[in-house]
N, C-alpha and C positions, 0 to 999 in steps of 0.2 A: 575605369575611373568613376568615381560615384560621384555625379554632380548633377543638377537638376534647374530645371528654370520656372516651376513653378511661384505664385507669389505665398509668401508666408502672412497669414493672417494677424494683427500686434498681440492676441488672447492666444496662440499658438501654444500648447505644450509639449512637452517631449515625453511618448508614450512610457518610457523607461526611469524616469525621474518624477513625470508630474509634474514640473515646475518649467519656468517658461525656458522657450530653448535657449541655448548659450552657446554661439559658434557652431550655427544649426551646419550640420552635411546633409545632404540626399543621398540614399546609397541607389543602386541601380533599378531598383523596383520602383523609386521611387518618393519612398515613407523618411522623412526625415527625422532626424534625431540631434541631441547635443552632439561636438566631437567625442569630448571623454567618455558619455555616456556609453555611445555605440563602440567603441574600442575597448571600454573594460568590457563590455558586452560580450563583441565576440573574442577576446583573448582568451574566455575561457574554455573554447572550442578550438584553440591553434592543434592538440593534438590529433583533432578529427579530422583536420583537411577540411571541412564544410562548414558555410555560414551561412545563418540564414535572415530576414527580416525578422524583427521580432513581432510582428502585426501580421503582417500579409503570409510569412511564412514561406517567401520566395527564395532558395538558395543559392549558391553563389560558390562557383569554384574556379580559378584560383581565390583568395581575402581582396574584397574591393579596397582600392588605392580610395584614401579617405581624404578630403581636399574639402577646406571653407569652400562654402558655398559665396555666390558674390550679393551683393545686399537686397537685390532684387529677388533672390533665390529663394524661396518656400518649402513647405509642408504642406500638404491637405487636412485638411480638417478630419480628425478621427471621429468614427462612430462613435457613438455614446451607445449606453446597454439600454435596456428596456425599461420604463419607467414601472417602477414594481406598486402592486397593490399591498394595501395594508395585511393582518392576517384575520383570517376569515371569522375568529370567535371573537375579533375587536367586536363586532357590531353584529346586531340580532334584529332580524323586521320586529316590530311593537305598531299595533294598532290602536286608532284612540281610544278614551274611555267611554266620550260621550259622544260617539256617533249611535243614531238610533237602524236599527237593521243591516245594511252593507255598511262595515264599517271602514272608516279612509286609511290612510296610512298614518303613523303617527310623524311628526318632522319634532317636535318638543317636548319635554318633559319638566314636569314643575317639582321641584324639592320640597316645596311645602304642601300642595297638593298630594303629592305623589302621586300623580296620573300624566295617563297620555295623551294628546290634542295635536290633533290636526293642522292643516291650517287655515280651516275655518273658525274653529273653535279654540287656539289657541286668540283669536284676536282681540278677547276682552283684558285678556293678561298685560296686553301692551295700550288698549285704551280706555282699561279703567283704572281710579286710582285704587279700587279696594284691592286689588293686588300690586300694586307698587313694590311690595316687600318681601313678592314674592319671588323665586330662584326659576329662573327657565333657563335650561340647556339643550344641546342636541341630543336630538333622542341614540342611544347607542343600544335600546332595548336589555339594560340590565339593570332599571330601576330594581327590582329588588333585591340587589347588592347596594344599595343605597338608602332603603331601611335595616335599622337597629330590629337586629331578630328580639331581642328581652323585652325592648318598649316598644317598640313599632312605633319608633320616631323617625324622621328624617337624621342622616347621618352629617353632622356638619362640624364636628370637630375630629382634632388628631391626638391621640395621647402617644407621648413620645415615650414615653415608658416603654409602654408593651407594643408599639410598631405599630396600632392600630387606627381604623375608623370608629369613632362613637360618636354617641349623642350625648342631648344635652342633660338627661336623667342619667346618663351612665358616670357621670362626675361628682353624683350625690353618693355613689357606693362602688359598684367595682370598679371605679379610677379616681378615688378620693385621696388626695394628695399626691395624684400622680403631677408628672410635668405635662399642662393642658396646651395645646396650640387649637388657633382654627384653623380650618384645613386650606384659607388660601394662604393664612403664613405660612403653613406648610408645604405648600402648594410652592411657593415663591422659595425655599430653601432647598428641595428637593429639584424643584427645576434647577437651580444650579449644577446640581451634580451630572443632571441630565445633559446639560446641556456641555458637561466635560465628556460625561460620557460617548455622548453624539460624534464629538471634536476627532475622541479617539478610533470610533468605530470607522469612519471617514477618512480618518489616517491608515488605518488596518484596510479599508477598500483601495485605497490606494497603493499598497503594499501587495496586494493581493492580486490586481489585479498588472502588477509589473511582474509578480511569481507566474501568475498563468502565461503570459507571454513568454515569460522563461521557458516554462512548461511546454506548452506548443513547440517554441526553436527545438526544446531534447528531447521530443517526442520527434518532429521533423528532422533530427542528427541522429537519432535513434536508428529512423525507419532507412536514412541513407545508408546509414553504418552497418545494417542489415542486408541491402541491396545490395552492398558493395561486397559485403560476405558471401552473398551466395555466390556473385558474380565472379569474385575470386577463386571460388572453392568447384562451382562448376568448369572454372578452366586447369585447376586443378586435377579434379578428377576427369577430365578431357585428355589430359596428357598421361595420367597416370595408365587409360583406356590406349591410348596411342602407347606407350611404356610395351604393357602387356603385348598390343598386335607386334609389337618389335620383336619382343621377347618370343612368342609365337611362332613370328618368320625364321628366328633365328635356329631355334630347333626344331622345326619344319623343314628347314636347311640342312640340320646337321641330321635328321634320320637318314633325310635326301640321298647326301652326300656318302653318309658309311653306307647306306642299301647298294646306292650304286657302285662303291671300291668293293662292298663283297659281291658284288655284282659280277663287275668286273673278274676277279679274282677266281672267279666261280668256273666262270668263263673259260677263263687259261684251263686250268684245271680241268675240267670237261674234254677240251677240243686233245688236251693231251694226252688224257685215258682212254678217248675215243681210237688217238693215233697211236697207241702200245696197243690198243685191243685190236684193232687192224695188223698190227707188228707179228700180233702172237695169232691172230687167224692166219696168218702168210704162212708163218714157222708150222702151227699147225698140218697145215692143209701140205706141207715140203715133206713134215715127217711120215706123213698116212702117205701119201705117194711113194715114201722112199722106203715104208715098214711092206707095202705090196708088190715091189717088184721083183723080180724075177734072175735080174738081172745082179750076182752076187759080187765082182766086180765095180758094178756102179755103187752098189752099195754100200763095200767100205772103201771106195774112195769118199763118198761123200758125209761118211759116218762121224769123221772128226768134226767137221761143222756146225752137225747136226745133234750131236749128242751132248751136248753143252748147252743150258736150260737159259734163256734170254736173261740178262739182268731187268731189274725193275725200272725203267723211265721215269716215273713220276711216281714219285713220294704218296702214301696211303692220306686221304685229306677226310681229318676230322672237325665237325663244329666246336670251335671252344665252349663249352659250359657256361664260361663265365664271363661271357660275351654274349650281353642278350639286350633287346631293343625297349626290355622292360622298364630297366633304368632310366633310361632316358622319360619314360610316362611316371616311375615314380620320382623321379628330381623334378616333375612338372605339377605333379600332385602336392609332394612337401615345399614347391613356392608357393601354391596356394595356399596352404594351410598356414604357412609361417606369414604370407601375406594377409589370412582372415585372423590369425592373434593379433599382427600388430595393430590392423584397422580396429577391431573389437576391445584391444587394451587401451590402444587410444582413445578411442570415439569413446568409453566407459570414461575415460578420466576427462576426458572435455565437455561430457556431457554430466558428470559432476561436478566440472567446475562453474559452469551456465546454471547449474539449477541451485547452487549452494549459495552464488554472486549475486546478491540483490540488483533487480536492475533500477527503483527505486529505493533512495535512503531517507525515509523518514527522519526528519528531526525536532526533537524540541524547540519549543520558540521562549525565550528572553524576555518578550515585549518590548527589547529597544531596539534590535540588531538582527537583520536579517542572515540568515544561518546558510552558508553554501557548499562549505567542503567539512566532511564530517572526520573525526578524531578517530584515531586508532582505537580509545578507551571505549568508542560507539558500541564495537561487537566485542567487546565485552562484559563479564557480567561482574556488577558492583560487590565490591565488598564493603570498605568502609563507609563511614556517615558522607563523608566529602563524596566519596564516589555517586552515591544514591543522590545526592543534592543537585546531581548534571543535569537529572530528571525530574529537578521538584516542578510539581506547578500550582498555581493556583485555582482554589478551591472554594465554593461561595454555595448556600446550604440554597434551594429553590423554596420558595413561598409558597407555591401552587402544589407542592409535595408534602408539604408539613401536618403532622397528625391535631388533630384541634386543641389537644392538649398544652401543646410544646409550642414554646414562644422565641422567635429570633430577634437577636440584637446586634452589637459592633459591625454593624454591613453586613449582616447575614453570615458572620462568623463565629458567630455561637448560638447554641441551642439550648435552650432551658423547660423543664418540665415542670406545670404550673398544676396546681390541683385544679383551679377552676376551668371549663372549657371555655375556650375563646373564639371569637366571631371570627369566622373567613368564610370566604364567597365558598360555594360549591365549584368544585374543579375536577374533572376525571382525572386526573395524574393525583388525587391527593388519597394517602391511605389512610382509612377511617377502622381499622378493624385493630391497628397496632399502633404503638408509640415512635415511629419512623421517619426519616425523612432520608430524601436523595438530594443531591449536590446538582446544579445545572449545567455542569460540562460536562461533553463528553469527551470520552478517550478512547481513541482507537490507532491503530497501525504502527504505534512505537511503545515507547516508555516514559511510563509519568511512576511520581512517587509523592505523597504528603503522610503528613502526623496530624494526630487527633489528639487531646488531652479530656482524659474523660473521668465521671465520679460515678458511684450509682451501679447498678447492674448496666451494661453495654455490649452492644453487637457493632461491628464494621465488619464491610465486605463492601462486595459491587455487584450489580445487575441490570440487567437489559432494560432499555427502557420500554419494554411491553410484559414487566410484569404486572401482576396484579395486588392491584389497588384498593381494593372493597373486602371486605368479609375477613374474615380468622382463617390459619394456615398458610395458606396456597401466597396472601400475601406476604407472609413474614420471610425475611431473609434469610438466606440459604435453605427454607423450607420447602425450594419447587427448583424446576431445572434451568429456571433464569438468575438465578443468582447465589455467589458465595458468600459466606460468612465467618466470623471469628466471634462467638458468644464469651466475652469477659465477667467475670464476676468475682466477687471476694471468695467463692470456695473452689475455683478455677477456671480454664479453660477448655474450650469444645469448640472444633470445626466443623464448619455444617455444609451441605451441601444436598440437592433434591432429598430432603427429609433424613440423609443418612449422616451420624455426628459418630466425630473420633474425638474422643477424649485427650486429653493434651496434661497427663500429669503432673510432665515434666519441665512444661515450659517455664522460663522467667516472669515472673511479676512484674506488673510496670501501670503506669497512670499516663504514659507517652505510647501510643504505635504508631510504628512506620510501615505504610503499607506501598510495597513497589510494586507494578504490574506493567507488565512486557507482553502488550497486549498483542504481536506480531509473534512474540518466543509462548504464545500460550504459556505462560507463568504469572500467578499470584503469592506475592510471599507475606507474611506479616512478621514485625522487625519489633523485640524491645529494642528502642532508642537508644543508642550510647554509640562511643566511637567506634567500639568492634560489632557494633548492630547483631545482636544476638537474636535467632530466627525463632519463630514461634511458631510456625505452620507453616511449609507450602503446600497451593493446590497446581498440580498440573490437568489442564484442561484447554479444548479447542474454542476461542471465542472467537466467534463468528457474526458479532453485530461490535456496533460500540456500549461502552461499559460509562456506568456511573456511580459513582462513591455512594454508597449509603451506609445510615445510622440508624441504629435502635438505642431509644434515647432512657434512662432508669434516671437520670437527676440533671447531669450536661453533658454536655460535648463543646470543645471548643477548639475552631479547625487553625493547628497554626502556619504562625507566619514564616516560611521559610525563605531563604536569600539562596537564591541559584547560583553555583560556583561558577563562576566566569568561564566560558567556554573557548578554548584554542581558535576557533574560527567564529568570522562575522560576517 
């Protein structure tokens, strides 16, 4: 019976929900939980026979009888995870400007200055008034992403045009009639989003972290259901081993057994030939006596007896031919053999069926509905539009990837190629040698699918995210063995891949692709758009890391918005 006496804390939550408990149980480890919670929980294990805590991982066999706990009754307090550090290029040591020899650390930095100061020498900033007006922040050592590379002004406005930071010369020419903000109004509208964003990522920890609990229980129902197999299969082939010593004794028994009746038989036979061979030495030895005597009277008186040749006593005994102890070794030999086909037919078909049967199912996520039992349609492969939409996802272009040319806008769902080059910070992830950009999800272990709408000369594919960044060639898409490509353009089509392209004369036109990738089934396909999705390329290859959407940009790209068909299970 699962029932407990600890006290429940009033801030208690229930590991499985996150939210505060409701008709808390304690099951027998201990860990409590809501009632509903824990019974949808393990009903989904009723065919395994085993339950287990979703925290501690303790299991439980027969299913604990589930009882309100009474108002006294508790939970313990769950561990919390690790308080995590920020990430490591947030923040860069900077030393001051004006220290003379060893120089200090810097803690500030001034926007109008543009230098770094200590905290000795930041102190006139805050007790004189000739800097009153002036901007001091914490130092994060990346002042100069905080000058205007054209003026070498300080950066303190936003132009909402082009996505960017500028200064206050850059609004006399290239952002003239742009839409100007300062950068804490922008500052103040952008935190909004951030702070939706935050809402949701929080929601998604929480989601996540009720999946890995999952995770642990079917990894721990896993490993029993595994023990329980061997367990099973070793008493199985225990008795199969007891089978054969049966089988063994039996015809052990039965050579036994005919050795000994022709044994026997052998026997009779013998002692009877022996007593006719005795018979006819007697008869013998009567007629040499009575062929020497003398006596011609005795003679043939005793001649009638004597001249009359014995009959035969016992029958002439022959081995039957076709009686032989061989048989019995070959009916021993072909139950082996008929025993090693069927183990080996079997054990081939079982052990195809284990290695065909994912023991993990990957699946797409919704963003509203957490995904548990997967659809027939899963392993299969899409044909129509509706099909391919099981797997749309979404798709959002990276800033720190974007070539300096090419300018993002609508949330980083479009890309635009701009003649003039545009200010962005220096970032190893960005390529500088092409017109390019990659997408910031990645995608691995199942199937994803989105559409592009593009003008211009254009490339889509995907690639690792340890291609390269810098220089001509090696970076451009499908030009190296980290990533595929589909080179578009008004006089055709060409797929590319580590430097080697196949010409595509035949494929369909289109200003829409749909690209699916079944990153588990090693398949990339590229799709003209429409309801019978007519294919344009596949490549089949083994991807071995996760993959990320990229673009080779000739005028736009613009990544769209797809609606995910409702999915049979939540």
């Amino acid at each position: 019976m699962a029932e407990s006496g600890f006290p429940l804390p009033p801030d208690s939550l229930c590991p499985l929900c996150a939210d505060g408990i409701r008709d808390p149980v304690t099951i027998p480890c201990g860990d409590t939980y809501c009632l509903d919670c824990i019974k949808i929980y393990w009903d989904q294990f009723d065919h395994m026979g085993v339950y287990s805590c979703p925290q501690c991982r303790a299991t439980f066999t027969p299913r604990p009888v589930l009882r309100r706990n009474l108002p006294d009754v508790q939970h313990q307090p769950r561990q919390q995870l690790p308080q995590l550090t920020p990430f490591p290029y947030m923040h860069r040591e900077s030393y001051c400007d004006f220290c003379v020899g060893r120089r200090n650390k810097a803690v500030k930095s001034c926007l109008m200055c543009l230098a770094y100061y200590c905290e000795t020498h930041v102190k006139p900033h805050y007790e004189s008034s000739t800097f009153k007006r002036h901007k001091l922040v914490d130092e994060m050592g990346h002042l100069d992403r905080k000058i205007c590379p054209q003026h070498e002004k300080g950066l303190e406005l936003f132009c909402r045009t082009d996505q960017m930071c500028i200064c206050v010369l850059c609004t006399v020419r290239e952002h003239r009639s742009h839409n100007i903000a300062s950068a804490e109004d922008e500052r103040i509208e952008k935190q909004k989003v951030l702070v939706v964003t935050q809402t949701e990522v929080q929601h998604i920890i929480s989601e996540r972290m009720k999946e890995l609990q999952e995770l642990k229980h079917n990894v721990d129902v896993l490993k029993n259901a595994a023990q329980r197999a061997q367990t099973e299969s070793d008493k199985t082939f225990h008795e199969m081993l007891q089978a054969v010593e049966r089988w063994k004794a039996e015809i052990s028994q039965m050579i036994l057994a005919n050795m000994q009746a022709a044994m026997s038989q052998a026997d009779g036979y013998v002692e009877r030939l022996e007593q006719e061979i005795m018979e006819l030495q007697r008869r013998d030895a009567e007629l040499r006596q009575i062929l020497e005597t003398e006596d011609n009277i005795h003679f043939l008186q005793n001649f009638p007896t004597l001249c009359v040749a014995p009959e035969a006593m016992v029958p002439k005994v022959l081995i039957n031919p076709q009686f032989s102890f061989g048989e019995i070794s070959k009916t021993a030999t072909e139950m082996k053999e008929n025993l090693d086909d069927i183990c080996k037919k079997e054990l081939s078909k079982i052990s195809k069926t284990v290695s065909e049967t994912p023991v993990y199912i990957l699946l797409p996520r919704n963003g509203e509905k957490r995904l548990k039992v997967p659809s027939r349609k899963d392993f299969q492969e899409p044909k129509s539009r509706p099909d391919f939409l099981r797997y749309a996802c979404k798709l959002s272009f990276d800033p720190n990837t974007v070539y300096k040319e090419l300018v993002l806008s609508d949330g980083n769902q479009r890309v635009t190629r701009k003649k003039s080059v545009q200010f962005y910070p220096d970032h190893p992830e960005r390529f500088d040698g092409f017109s390019q950009v990659l997408c910031r999800e990645p995608m691995s272990g199942f199937r994803f699918y989105w559409e592009a709408e593009w003008s211009g000369e254009f490339s889509i594919g995907v690639a690792y995210k340890g291609i390269n960044r810098k220089g001509k060639n090696s970076s451009l898409l499908g030009y190296n063995d980290k990533s595929w490509s589909l080179l578009c353009s008004d006089s055709g089509y060409s797929a590319w891949h580590n430097t080697a392209d196949k010409d595509l004369p035949n494929a369909p036109r289109t200003t829409r692709i749909g690209v699916y990738l079944d990153h588990a089934g090693d398949t990339l396909a590229f799709y003209a758009v429409s309801d019978s999705m007519q294919l344009i390329h596949k490549f089949k290859a083994h991807f071995s890391e996760p993959l990320y959407a990229g673009f080779g940009v000739g005028s736009s790209v613009t990544l769209c918005q797809l609606k995910q068909n409702t999915l049979p299970y939540s």
